[in-house]
C-alpha positions as a Markdown table, in Angstrom:
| # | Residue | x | y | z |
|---|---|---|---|---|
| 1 | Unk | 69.6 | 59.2 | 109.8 |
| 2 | Unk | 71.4 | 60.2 | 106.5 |
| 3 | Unk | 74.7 | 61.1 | 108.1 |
| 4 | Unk | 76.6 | 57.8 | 107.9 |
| 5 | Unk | 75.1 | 57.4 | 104.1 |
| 6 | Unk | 77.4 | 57.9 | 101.2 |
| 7 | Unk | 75.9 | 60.5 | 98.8 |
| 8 | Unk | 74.6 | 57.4 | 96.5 |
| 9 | Unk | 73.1 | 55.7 | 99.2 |
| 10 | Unk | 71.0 | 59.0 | 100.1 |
| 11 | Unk | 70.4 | 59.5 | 96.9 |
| 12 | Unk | 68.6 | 56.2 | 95.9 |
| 13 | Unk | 66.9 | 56.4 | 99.5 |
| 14 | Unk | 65.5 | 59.6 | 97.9 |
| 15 | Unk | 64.7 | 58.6 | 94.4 |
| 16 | Unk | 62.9 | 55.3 | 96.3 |
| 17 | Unk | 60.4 | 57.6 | 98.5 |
| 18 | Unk | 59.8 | 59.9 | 95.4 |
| 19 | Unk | 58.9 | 56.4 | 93.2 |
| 20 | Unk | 56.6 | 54.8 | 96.0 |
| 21 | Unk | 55.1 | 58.6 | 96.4 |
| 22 | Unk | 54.7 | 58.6 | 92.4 |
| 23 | Unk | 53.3 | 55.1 | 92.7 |
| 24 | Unk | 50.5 | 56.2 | 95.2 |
| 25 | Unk | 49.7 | 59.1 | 93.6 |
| 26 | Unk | 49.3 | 57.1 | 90.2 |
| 27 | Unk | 46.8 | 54.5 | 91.6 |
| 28 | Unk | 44.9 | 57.5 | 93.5 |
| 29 | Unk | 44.5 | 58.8 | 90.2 |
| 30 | Unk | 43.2 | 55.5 | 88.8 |
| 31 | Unk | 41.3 | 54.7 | 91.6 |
| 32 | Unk | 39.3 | 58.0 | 90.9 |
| 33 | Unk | 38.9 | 57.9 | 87.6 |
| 34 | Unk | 37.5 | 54.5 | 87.8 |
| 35 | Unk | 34.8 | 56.0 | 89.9 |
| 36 | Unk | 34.6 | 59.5 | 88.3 |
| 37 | Unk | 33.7 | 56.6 | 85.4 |
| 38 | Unk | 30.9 | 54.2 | 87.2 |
| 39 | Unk | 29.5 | 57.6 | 88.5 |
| 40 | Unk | 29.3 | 58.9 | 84.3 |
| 41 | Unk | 28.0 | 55.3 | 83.4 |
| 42 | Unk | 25.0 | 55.3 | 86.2 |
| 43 | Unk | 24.7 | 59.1 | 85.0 |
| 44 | Unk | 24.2 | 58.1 | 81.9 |
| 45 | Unk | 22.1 | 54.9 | 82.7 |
| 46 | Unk | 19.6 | 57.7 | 85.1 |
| 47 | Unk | 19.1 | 59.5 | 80.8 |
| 48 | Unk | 18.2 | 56.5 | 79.2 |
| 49 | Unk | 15.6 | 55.6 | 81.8 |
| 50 | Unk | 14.3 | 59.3 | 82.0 |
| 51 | Unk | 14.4 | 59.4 | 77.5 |
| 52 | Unk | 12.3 | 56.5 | 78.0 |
| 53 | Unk | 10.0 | 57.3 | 80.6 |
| 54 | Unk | 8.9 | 60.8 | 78.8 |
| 55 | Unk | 8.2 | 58.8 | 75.8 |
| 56 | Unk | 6.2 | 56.7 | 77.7 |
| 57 | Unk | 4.4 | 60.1 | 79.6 |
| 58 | Unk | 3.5 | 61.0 | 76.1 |
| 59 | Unk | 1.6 | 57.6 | 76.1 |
| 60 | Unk | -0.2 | 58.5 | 79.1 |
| 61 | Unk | -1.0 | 61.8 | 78.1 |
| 62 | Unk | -2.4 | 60.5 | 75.0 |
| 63 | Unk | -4.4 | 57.3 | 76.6 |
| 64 | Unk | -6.1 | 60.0 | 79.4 |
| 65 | Unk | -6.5 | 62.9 | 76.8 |
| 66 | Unk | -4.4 | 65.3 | 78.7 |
| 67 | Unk | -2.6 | 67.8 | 77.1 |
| 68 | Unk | -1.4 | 69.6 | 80.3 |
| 69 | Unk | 0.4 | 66.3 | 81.1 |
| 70 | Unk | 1.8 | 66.5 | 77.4 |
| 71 | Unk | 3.5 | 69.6 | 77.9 |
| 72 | Unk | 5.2 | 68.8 | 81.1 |
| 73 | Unk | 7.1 | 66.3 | 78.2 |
| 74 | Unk | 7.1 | 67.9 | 75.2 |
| 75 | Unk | 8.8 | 71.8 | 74.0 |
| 76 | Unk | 6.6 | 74.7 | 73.3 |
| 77 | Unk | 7.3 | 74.2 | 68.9 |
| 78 | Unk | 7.1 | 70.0 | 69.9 |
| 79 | Unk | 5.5 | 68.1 | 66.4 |
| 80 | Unk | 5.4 | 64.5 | 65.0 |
| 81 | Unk | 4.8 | 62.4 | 61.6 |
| 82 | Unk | 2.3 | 60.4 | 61.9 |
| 83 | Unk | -0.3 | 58.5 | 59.6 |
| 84 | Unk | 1.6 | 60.4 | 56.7 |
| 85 | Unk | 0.9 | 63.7 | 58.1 |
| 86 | Unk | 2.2 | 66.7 | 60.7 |
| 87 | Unk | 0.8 | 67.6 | 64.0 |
| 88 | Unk | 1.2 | 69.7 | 67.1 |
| 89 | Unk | 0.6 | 68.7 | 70.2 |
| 90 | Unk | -2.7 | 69.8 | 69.9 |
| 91 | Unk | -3.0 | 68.3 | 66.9 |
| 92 | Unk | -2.3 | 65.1 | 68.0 |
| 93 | Unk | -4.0 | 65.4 | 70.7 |
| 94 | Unk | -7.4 | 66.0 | 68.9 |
| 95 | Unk | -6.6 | 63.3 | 66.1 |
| 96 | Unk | -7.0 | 60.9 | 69.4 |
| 97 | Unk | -10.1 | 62.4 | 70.7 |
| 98 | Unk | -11.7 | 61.8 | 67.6 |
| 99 | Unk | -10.3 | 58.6 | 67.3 |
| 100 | Unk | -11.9 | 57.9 | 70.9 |
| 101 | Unk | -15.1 | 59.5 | 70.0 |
| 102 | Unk | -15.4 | 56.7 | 66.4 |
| 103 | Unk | -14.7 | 53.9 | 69.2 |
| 104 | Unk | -11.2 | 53.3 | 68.7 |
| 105 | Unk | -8.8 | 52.5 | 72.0 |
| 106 | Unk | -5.5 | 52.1 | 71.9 |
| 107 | Unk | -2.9 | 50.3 | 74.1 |
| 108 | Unk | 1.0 | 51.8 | 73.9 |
| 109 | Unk | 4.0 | 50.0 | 75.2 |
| 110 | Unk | 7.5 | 51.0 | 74.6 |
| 111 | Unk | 9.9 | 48.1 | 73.9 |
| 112 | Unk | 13.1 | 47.5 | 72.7 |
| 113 | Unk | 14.5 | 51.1 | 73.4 |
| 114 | Unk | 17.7 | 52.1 | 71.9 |
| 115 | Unk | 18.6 | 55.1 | 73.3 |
| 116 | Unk | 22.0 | 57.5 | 72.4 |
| 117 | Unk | 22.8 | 60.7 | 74.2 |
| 118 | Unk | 25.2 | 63.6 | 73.2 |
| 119 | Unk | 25.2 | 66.1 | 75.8 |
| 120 | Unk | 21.8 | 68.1 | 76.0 |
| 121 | Unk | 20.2 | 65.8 | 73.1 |
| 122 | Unk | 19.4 | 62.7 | 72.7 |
| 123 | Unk | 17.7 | 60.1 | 70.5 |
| 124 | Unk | 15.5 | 57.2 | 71.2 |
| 125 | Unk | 14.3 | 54.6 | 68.4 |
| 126 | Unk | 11.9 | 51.7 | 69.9 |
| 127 | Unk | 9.5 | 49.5 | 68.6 |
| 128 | Unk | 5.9 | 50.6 | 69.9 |
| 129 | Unk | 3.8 | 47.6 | 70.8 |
| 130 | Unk | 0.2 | 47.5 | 71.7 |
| 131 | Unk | -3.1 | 47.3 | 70.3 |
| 132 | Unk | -6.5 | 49.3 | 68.5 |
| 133 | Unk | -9.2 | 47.5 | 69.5 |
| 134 | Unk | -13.3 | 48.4 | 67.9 |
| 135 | Unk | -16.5 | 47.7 | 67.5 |
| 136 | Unk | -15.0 | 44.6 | 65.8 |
| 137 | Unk | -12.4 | 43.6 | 68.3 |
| 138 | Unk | -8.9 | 44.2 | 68.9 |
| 139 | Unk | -6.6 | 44.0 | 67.0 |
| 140 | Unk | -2.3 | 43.8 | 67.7 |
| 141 | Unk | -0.3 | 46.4 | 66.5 |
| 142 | Unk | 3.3 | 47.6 | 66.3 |
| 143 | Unk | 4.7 | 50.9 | 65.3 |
| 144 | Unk | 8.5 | 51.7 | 64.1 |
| 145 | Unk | 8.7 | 54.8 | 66.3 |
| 146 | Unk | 11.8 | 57.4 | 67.2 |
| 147 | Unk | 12.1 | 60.6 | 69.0 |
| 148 | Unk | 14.8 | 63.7 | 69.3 |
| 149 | Unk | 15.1 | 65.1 | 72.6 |
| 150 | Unk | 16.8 | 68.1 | 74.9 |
| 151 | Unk | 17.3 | 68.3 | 78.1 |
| 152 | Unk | 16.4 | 71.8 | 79.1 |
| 153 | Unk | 16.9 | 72.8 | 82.9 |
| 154 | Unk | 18.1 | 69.2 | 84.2 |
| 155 | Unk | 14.4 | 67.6 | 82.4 |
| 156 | Unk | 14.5 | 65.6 | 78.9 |
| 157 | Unk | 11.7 | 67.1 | 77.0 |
| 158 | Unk | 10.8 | 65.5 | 73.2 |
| 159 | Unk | 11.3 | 68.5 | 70.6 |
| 160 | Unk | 9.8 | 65.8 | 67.7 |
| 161 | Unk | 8.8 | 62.1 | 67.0 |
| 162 | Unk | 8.2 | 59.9 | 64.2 |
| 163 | Unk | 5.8 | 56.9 | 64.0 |
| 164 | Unk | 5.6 | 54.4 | 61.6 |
| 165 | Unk | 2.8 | 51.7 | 61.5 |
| 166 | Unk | 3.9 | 47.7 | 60.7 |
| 167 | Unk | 1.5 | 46.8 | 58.3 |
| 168 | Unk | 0.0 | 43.4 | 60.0 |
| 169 | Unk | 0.5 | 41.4 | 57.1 |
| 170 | Unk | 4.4 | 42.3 | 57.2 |
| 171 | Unk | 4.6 | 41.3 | 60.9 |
| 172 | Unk | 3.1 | 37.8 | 60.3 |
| 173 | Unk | 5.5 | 37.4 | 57.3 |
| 174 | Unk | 9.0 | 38.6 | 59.1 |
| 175 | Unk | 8.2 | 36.2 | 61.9 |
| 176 | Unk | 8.3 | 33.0 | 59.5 |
């Protein structure tokens, strides 16, 4: 095929096939780093739903007064802030019971979740809507809430969390 070809003509003949090869090989490359990329970004999308489902197991645990359930969420030296104090798990998890045995109920709802991941930890900030209701009634509530988290063994587990109650009188004011 190349033997009535001057040396030039073989030569760009050559330098074509090595270009279209080049070319190929190029938008191979693309092609699979666009989907090495949506496979990362639904990765990444599979976190942020699990960050936000434990948070919400630690609701359930909490509205059933299970602290087996807790620890399937939580790590072994797990505490959090809140009312202006430190507890455990445990510790927590009785501050509830008592609150359950005065009367008290309480309704938990994550919302507005911002989640950021790097690596094996993560953090989650969210507003934490619900209610206490009483002998009196109920009464709505939100709560300025964040957690830290690792993921141990392929599982996002909460290593400590932070709640802050919204004063009821500053939510009626910031919505006017």
């Amino acid at each position: 095929m190349f033997t009535s070809l001057s040396n030039l003509q073989r030569r760009h003949i050559l330098k074509s096939r090595i270009l279209v090869r080049l070319a190929t090989l190029a938008f191979a490359l693309a092609l699979s780093a666009s989907f090495s990329n949506a496979r990362a970004q639904k990765s990444l999308m599979a976190d942020q739903t699990q960050i936000v489902d434990t948070v919400k197991t630690v609701f359930a645990a909490a509205l059933a007064n299970d602290i087996t359930l807790l620890n399937t969420v939580v790590v072994s030296d797990f505490y959090i802030y809140d009312g202006g104090a430190r507890f455990s798990g445990d510790g927590i998890m009785a501050l509830i019971k008592t609150q359950y045995a005065a009367g008290k109920r309480f309704e938990w709802k994550v919302t507005e979740p911002d989640v950021h991941i790097s690596g094996n930890t993560a953090w989650i900030a969210y507003v934490n809507s619900g209610s206490i209701t009483d002998a009196s009634g109920a009464t709505n509530q939100k709560w300025l809430e964040s957690a830290f988290l690792e993921k141990r063994a392929g599982v996002w587990k909460i290593a400590f969390m932070h709640s802050t109650r919204v004063p009821v009188a500053v939510e009626a004011d910031h919505g006017k």
